[in-house]
Residue, then its C-alpha position, 0 to 999 in steps of 0.5 A: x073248071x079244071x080236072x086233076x091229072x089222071x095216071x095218079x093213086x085216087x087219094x092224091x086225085x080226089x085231095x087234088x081235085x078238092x084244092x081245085x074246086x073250093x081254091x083259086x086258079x093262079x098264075x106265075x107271073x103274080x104269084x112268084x112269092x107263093x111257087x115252088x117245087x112239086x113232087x112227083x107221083x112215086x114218092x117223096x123223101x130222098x130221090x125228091x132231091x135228085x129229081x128236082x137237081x136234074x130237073x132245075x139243072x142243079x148239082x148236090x154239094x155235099x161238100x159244104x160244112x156249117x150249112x143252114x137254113x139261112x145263108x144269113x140272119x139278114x135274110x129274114x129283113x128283120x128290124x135292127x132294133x129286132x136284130x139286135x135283140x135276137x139271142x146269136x145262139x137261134x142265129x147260130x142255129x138257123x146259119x148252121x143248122x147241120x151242126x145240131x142235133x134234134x130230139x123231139x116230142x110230140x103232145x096231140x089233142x086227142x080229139x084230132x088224133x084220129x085225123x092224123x092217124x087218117x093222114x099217116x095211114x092214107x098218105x104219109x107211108x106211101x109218099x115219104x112225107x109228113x110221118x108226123x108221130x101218131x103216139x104222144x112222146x113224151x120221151x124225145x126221139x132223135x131225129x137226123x138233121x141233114x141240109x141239102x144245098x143244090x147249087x148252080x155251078x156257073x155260079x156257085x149260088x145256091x138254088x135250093x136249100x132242102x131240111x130232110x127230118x127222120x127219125x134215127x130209129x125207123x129212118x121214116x121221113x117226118x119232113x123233107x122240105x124246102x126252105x127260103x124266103x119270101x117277100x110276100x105282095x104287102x113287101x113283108x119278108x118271110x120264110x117258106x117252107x115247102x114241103x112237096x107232095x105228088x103234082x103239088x105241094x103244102x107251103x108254110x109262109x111264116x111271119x118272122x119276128x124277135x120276142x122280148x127275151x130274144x127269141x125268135x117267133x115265126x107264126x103262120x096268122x094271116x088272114x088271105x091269099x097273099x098273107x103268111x099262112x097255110x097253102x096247097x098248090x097243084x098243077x091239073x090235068x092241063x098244066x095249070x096252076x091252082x092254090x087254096x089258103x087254109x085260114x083255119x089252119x095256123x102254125x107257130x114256132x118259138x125258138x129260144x135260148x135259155x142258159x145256152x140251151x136252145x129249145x123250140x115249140x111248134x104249136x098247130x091249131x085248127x078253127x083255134x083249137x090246138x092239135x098238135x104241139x111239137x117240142x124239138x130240144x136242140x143240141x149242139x155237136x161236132x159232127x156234121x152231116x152229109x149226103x151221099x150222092 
């Protein structure tokens, strides 16, 4: 059995140590589709990014205008018949996503607002990650929406592409995650989201698809290891790589458009109760965001 490494808090080693024990020993070569960055020990949010350019030998391009989550629509392998349906305003959005503003509120179920206190309280002030709001908003709160790019320079491609989420009024970090795609074993293409936490991280692998009025649903249903859904992965004490899927946690997000007013609804569920739904208003602006180096 593997030992998580020592030289760490003990909430990240006992959290480190459970993955290990009721997870899955994997390797790289089969599991190419589900790696991604770790982070280290002392913190996630902005000096995560300058780690891993340093680490995968990438510079920060701050110079890039109209950055999105996607470099292309066409690369989520989206059916032409589904393509075809999909509203150009989400389209927009997900190729330009630093020209927006996001707003955000948050509903929870009181009956697990105790565990994301627990998760705020423990982990999320001291790692810079995941400071999800404790408190219902039922007034939207503005959050900055900053894409990243690390980019090889001998070639010009992009490497990484990094969404960094706080809220404008604390500057706490919500999320700071990387984000692409995948093509899962099944072939199935995919977006990943990985959101790094200390010698790990959490990655969401969700199933993209386009609803009848155009909106496009990205929903994290799968049933296994090797399907869309939730993961922890870890590096233990002797480098080896472990990952336990959470088939009860599921994710879902809808984005629309309705009168050229995009919205989104992200709705957390845990043994199929719902825990916490976000709902981000998504406004176009002229400005763009950058990051100082």
């Amino acid at each position: 059995m593997g030992i998580a490494r020592k030289n760490q808090s003990i909430q990240d080693w006992i959290t480190q140590q459970w993955v290990i024990l009721f997870g899955q020993r994997i390797d790289n070569k089969n599991y190419q589709w589900l790696l991604g960055p770790f982070g280290g020990t002392k913190g996630i949010g902005i000096k995560f990014v300058k780690q891993l350019a340093k680490d995968e030998s990438l510079v920060i391009n701050s110079q890039r205008k109209n950055q999105g989550l996607l470099e292309s629509i066409l690369n989520l392998g989206l059916p032409e018949n589904e393509l075809k349906r999909l509203s150009p305003n989400v389209i927009d959005f997900y190729e330009n996503t630093a020209n927006y503003d996001l707003l955000l509120k948050a509903k929870w179920n009181p009956f697990f607002k105790f565990f994301g206190t627990l998760i705020k309280s423990v982990f999320s002030k001291r790692i810079e990650q995941l400071n999800v709001p404790i408190e219902n908003l039922e007034d939207a709160s503005r959050l900055t929406n900053e894409i990243i790019k690390l980019v090889d320079t001998k070639t010009n491609e992009v490497k990484r592409t990094i969404w960094l989420r706080t809220f404008k009024s604390t500057g706490q970090v919500v999320y700071s995650g990387v984000y692409g795609t995948c093509s899962l074993p099944n072939k199935q293409i995919c977006i990943k989201a990985i959101f790094p936490l200390p010698n790990g991280n959490a990655t969401v692998i969700l199933t993209p698809s386009v609803g009848k009025n155009g909106e496009l649903i990205l929903d994290s249903s799968g049933q296994r290891i090797g399907d869309s859904g939730f993961y922890f992965l870890l590096r233990d004490s002797k480098g080896q790589l472990w990952s336990k899927f959470i088939k009860s946690f599921k994710d879902k997000l809808v984005v629309k458009s309705i009168n050229d007013r995009i919205t989104a609804t992200q709705t957390m569920t845990l043994w199929n109760l719902k825990v916490l739904e976000f709902e981000y208003e998504i406004k176009k602006t002229t400005h763009n965001n950058g990051y100082k180096t």
